[in-house]
N, C-alpha and C positions, 0 to 999 in steps of 0.2 A: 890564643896563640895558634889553635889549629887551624881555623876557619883563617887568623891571617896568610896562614903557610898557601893552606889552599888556594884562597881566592887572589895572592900575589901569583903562585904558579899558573893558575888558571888566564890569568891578564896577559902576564908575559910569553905564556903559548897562543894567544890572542885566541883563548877559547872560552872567554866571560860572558859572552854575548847570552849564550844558550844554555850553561850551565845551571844546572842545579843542586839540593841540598845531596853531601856525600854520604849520609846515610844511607843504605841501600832501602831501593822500591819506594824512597819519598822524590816526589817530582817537584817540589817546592824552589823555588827561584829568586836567589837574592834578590829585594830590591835594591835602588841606587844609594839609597838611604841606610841601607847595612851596607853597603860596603863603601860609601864613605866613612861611616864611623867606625868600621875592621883596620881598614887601610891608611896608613898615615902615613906613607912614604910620598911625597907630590912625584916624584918621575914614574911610578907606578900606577897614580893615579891619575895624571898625563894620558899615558898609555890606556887606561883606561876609557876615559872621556873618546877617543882618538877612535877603539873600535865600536864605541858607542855611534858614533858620530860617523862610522864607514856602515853600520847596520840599517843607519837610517838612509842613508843616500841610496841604498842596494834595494831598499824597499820601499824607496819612489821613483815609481816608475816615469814620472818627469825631471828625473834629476841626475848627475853619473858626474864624472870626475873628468875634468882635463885631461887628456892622454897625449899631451905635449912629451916627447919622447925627451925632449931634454926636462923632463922635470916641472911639475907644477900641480900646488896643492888647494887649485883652485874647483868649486863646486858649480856647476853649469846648470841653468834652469830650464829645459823644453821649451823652443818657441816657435813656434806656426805649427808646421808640419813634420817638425823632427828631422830633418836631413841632416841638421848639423846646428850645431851652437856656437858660437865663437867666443872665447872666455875672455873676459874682461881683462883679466892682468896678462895677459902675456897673448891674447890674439887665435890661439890655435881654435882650430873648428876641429873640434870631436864628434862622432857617432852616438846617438842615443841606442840604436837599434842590437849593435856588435861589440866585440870588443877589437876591431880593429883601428888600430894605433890615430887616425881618420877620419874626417869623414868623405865620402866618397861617391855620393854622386855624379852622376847618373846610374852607377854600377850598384847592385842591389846589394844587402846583405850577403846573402845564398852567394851571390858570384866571387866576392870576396872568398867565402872560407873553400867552395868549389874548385877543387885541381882535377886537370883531366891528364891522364896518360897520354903523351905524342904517339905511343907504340899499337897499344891496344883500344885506346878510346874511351880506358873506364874509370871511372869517376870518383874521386874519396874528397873527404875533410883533410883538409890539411891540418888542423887542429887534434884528428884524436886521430886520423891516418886510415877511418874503415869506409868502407863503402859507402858510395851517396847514394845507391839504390840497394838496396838489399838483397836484390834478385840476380843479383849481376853474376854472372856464371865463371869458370876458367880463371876467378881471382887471381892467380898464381903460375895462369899456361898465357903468356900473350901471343895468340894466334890469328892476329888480323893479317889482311894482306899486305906486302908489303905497300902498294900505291897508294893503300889509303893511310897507313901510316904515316908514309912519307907526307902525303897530302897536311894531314895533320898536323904532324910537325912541320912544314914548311911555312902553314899559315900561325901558329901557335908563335912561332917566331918574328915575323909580322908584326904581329897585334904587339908583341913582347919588346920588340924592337919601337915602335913608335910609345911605346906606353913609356920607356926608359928615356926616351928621348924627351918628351913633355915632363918627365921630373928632372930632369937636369937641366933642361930649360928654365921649369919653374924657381929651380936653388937660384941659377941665374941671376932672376927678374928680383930673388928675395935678398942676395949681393946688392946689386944693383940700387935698390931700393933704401939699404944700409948704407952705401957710401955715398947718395945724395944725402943721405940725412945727416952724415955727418959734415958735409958740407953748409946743409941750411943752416947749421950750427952757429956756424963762422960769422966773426962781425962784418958789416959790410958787403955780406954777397944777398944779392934780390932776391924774393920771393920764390922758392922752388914745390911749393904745396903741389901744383899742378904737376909735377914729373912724381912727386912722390904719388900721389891718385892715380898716375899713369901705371906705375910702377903696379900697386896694390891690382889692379885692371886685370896688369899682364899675369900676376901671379894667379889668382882665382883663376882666369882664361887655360892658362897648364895646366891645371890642376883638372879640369870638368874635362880637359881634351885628355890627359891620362887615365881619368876611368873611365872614360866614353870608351875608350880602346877594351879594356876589362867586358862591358857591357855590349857592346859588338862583338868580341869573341865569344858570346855565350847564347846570343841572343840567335835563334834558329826561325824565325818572323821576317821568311824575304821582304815580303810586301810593307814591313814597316821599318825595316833594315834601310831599304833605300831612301827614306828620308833621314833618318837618323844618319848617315854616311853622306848624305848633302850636306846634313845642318856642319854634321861637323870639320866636311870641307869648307865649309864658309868662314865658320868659327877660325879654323886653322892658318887658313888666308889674312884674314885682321888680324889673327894674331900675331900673325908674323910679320906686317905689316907694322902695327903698334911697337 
């Protein structure tokens, strides 16, 4: 009865992964085989199986979950070079690299969690909120000048403004995309595969032009900037085109 107390408490705080025997200074670790045979309740044991099952995906490093923001508990396999996966049941391309919601090429990890100050130019995680360089001095005094601030912000806004623009674009193209489909549905209306592939085209196309904008605002390489700002004027052009 003890060890059930325990290792239910232990489940339900989802902290069975790593746990061991509660006698003090013994390191001993249930196997799966004592605590099937402790545990007899199945929704406990559910729960169990579930973080079993989230220890090993977090510890293949070819492997990570769907981060379909509306929900999906599907498991994604590494394929090529890792930019992105696209999961089977429901379509979303996740990030192997981050955990942002995404995936997000051309724009690197680092530029993802990277926020920079409009004011003073200095750099943190958005994620834990400290410094992205550790040296960074005045944390707390923003004394830049005003011009370059301004500058700053002026172009921070830019990038922020076309970057906003290619995701509402892209919801667009993914409407869009939903109500031919439920059109091809319909009896008697012809073949519309070809708009629906248009469609999937235009949405991928927003999507590399919204974090190309990400990736341009961070990228400090004039000399390869200007290719990158062709390509993606070209890009921009068909796609608006399309």
């Amino acid at each position: 009865p003890c060890w059930r107390e325990y290792l239910t408490t232990r489940i339900e705080q989802n902290m069975v992964v790593n746990c061991t025997c509660p006698i003090s200074g013994c390191h001993a670790q249930p196997t799966t085989a004592f605590v099937y045979s402790i545990v007899s309740s199945k929704e406990i044991i559910a729960k169990y199986e579930k973080a079993l099952l989230r220890r090993y995906v977090e510890c293949c490093s070819n492997l990570t979950w769907c981060t379909n923001p509306q929900g999906c508990d599907q498991i994604l396999l590494r394929d090529g070079l890792g930019y992105g996966a696209a999961c089977s049941k429901c379509s979303w391309i996740s990030c192997f690299n981050c955990n942002f919601p995404e995936a997000h090429y051309p724009a690197t990890c680092s530029h993802m969690s990277h926020m920079t100050c409009a004011k003073c130019n200095h750099g943190f995680c958005w994620r834990c909120l400290k410094p992205w360089r550790p040296n960074h001095k005045d944390y707390y005094n923003c004394s830049a000048m005003v011009s370059k601030a301004a500058w700053q912000e002026k172009r921070f806004q830019d990038y922020n403004e076309r970057c906003t623009f290619h995701h509402h674009a892209r919801e667009f193209a993914i409407s869009l995309r939903n109500s031919i489909f439920s059109i091809k549905e319909m009896p008697k209306i012809r073949n519309l595969t070809f708009v629906l592939d248009a469609c999937k085209v235009l949405e991928q196309a927003r999507k590399v032009l919204a974090y190309s904008c990400v990736y341009s605002y961070y990228n400090q390489d004039t000399e390869s900037m200007d290719i990158v700002e062709q390509q993606t004027e070209s890009l921009e052009l068909l796609t608006n085109t399309l």
